[in-house]
Residue, then its C-alpha position, 0 to 999 in steps of 0.5 A: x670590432x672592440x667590446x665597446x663598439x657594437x651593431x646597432x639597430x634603429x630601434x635601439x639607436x632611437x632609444x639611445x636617442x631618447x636616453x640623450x634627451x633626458x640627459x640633456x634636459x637634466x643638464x639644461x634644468x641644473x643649469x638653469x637653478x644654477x642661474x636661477x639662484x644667481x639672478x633672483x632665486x625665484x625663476x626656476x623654469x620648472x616653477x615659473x612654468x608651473x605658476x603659469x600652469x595654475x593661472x591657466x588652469x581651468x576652475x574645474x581641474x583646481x577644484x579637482x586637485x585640491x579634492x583630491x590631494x589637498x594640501x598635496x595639490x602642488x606636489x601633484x602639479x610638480x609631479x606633472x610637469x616633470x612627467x610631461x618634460x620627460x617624455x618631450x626630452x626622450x621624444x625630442x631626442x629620438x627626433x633628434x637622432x634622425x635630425x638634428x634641427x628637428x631635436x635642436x628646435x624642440x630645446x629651443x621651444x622648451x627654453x622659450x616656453x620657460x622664459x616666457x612663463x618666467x617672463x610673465x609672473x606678476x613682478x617678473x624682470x626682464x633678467x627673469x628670462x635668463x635661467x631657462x634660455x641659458x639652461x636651454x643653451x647648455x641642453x642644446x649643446x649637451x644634446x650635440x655632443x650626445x647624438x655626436x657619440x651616436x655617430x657611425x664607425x666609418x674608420x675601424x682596423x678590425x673587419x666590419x660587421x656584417x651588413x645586416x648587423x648595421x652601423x657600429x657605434x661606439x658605445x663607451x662614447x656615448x656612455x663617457x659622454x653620458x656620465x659627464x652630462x649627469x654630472x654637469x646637471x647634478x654639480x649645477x643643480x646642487x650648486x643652485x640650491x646651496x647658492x640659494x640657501x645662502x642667499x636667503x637663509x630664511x629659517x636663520x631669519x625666523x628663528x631669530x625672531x623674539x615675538x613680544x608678549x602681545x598689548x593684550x593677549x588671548x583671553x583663557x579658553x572657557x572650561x569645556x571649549x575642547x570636549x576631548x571626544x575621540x575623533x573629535x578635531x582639537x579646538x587649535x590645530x597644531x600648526x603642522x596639522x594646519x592646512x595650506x592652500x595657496x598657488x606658491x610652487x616654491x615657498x617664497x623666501x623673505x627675511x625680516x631684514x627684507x621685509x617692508x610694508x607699503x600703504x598706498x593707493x586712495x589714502x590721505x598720506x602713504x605708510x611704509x614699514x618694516x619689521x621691527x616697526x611692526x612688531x613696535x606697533x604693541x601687538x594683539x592675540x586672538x583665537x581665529x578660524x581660518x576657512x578656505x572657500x574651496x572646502x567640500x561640505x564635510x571637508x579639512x580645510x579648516x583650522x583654528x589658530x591663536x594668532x598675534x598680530x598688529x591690528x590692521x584697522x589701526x595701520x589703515x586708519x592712520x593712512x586715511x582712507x578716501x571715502x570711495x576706497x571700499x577695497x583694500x587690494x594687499x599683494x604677496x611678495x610672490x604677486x598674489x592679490x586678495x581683495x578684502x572689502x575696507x569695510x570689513x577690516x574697519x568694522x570692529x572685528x580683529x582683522x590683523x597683521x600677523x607675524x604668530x601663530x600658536x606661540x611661535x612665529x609664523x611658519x614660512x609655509x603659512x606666510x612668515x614674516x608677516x601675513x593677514x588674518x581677517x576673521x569672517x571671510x574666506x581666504x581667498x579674500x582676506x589671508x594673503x600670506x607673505x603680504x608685502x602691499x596694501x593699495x586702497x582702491x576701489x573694487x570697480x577699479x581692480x580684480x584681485x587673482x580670484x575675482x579675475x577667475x569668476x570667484x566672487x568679490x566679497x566671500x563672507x563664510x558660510x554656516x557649515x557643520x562638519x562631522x567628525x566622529x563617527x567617520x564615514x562608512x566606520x564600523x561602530x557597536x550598539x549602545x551609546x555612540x558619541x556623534x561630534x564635530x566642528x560648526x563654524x560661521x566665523x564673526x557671527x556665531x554658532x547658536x545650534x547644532x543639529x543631527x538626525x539620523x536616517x532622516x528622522x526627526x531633529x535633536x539637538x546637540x550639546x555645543x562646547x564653549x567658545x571665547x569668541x564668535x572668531x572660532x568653530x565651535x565643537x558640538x557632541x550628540x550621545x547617539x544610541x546605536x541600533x544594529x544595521x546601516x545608518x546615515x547621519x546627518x547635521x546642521x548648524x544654525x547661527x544668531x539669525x536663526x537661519x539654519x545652512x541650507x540643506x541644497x548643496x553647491x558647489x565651492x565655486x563662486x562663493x563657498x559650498x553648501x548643504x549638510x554633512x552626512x556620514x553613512x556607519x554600520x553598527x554591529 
């Protein structure tokens, strides 16, 4: 018996078994990026898999991610579906050890799973099926050749080993044949990704883009807009500070020389655009705060952004919508679909297409080239990112992906206080402690701010200027702290009069509400 030749006991073929799994599904998974990149770049199995995974996903569970990892939701999800394959490729491949049809079948469900998720996507094509089906193939295959080398020695010159020490096995096949899986998943893997990057070369597309200056730009920030309290949110976000949620698990990828605009649906006459066009329309700049609907009372998914775009009511206007089209349902190049009531976008305010954002064009993660910004409304009605189709229909006519899922239909943003500083359960000494933060309700204002301290009686807030009811206003409290355990609380009240109810709700269906309050030692 050689040194590469061994004894090998069923516990450690098993693990064997298990090793040939993974190798197996690393070659199916760089196989199918490989195809993936050649046909369309977007049906990753892994992608597809987990875009499937957010649409099942049960509200509850969303909320959770999102409360948990913010904007680090779908690298979570990401995270997940790996761990999950992992173990059914080491678990297929201890099957497969004792029967190979058994190990075969379970690479055939998971190639099946991939192609009917990819199958399935909003837009999807029948070729879309093709990555994760080839992938499986080749895996499969991998597999065989793998548990091939696990075979025993029946046929050695040297004298073989004792009964009770089991079969032999040749080690170094089974290691050679290893390395040549890792390295067919790797070279195919790398292969895909360097395919798809010079398919869609979207970072040489956005920095080539030259924004005009706008028709009419932002008017100046008021003296005393940004209070520069310590702690304090700025009154514009930096864009790498801006948060992301949305259901995209690979950014998608689109040029402006790819991009087109369609209007359609209940209009007198149909519109299409493209790029260049757009940014000829003449162009605006607004000051506008975006909110997610699913944002906790107290919670950061929030930002305020100069954005230019073209106005949308004006593209909207010239399509000439029918009497009866109350919703416009606009639809990312990804399938999303938001529903934003036509009403809303042709009331006044400064709905737009937007193609900037503070200064710059549109970072890929927030919706380049173009996106839709309505102030007013929550996202999920009203900011589809890299929109590609505006259908005027009517809400009883279609759901968009939110509404499908119990949301509710229209998501007029709420009045909602935040505090920023002190932070919660922060240590801070006696004297004077400056109590501040953000209050926002978007198109209609903030009037007033109000905190209390340990449910003693209201005082009101100084409250920052702001250009337009478009933003959250930042608001400060001089506090003179006394030694102990104190809870803070604030309220925020709009033109109304109505201050935001003290009861708090959940995000689900319509944005959450209820007053912020932070606990703080002070010594």
């Amino acid at each position: 018996m050689t040194p590469d030749d061994a004894p090998t006991s069923l516990r450690g073929r098993r693990l064997a078994g298990a090793v040939a799994g993974l190798l197996a599904a690393g070659v199916a998974l760089g196989v199918a990026e490989l195809v993936a990149a050649l046909v369309n770049g977007r049906a990753s199995p892994v992608v597809a898999v987990g875009g499937s995974a957010i649409d099942a996903t049960p509200r509850w569970l969303k909320e959770w991610a999102i409360r948990s990892f913010g904007t680090h939701d779908k690298t979570f999800l990401v995270g997940a579906i790996l761990v999950v394959l992992v173990v059914l490729a080491a678990v297929t491949g201890m099957l497969a050890v004792r029967d190979r049809s058994v190990g075969l079948a379970g690479v055939a469900v998971l190639a099946v799973v991939g192609a009917l998720s990819a199958g399935t996507r909003p837009g999807a094509r029948l070729v879309d099926t093709l990555p994760s089906l080839v992938g499986g193939a080749v895996g499969a295959g991998a597999l065989i050749l793998l548990l091939r080398s696990l075979r025993p020695l029946e046929h050695r010159a040297a004298s073989p080993a004792p009964p009770a020490a089991g079969p032999v096995y040749d080690r170094r096949a089974f290691l050679l044949t290893g390395i040549g899986a890792v390295a067919v998943g790797a070279a195919a893997g790398v292969a895909g990704r360097s395919a798809l990057s010079k398919r869609v070369d979207v970072a040489a597309s956005r920095a080539a883009v030259v924004l005009p200056a706008p028709r009419t730009p932002a008017p100046p920030l008021p003296a005393g807009a940004d209070l520069r309290v310590p702690g304090l949110s700025a009154f514009q976000t930096p864009t790498r500070n801006f948060y992301r949620i949305d259901t995209a698990l690979l950014v998608p990828q689109l040029t402006t020389k790819n991009w087109r605009l369609r209007v359609h649906g209940l209009v007198d006459r149909e519109i299409e655009l493209d790029f260049a066009t757009l940014l000829a329309r003449g162009l605006v700049e607004r000051d506008i705060t975006l909110t997610c609907v699913s944002n906790e009372v107290g919670g950061p998914l929030i930002g305020s952004a100069r954005w230019l775009g073209a106005p949308l009511a004006d593209l909207i206007r010239e399509a000439g919508p029918h009497p009866d089209a109350d919703q416009i349902l606009s639809r990312s190049i990804d399938g999303m679909t938001i529903g934003t009531p036509t009403a809303v976008v042709l009331d006044g305010r400064d709905a737009l297409l937007a193609v900037g954002m503070n200064g710059a064009p549109l970072p890929v993660t927030h919706g380049f080239p173009v996106r839709m910004v309505v102030p007013g409304l929550y996202g999920y009605v009203s900011a589809t990112k890299w929109v590609v189709d505006l259908e005027l229909t009517r809400f009883a006519d279609a759901q968009a992906y939110w509404v499908r899922r119990g949301w509710a239909e229209t998501g007029p943003i709420k009045t909602m206080a935040r505090i920023d500083t002190p932070g919660a359960f922060a240590q801070v000494k006696t004297g004077r402690v400056a109590v501040a933060g953000v209050a926002w309700a978007q198109h209609r204002g903030i009037d007033r701010v109000e905190v209390r301290v340990d449910g003693g009686p209201w005082q009101q807030a100084r409250l920052a200027s702001v250009p337009s009811t478009d933003t959250w206003r930042q608001w400060v409290l001089p506090w003179q702290a006394t030694r102990g355990q104190h809870i803070l609380q604030a309220r925020a009240t709009d033109p109304s009069g109505v201050p935001q109810p003290e009861q708090a709700t959940d995000p689900f269906p319509s944005g959450a509400t209820g007053w912020p309050e932070v606990q703080v030692d002070v010594v």
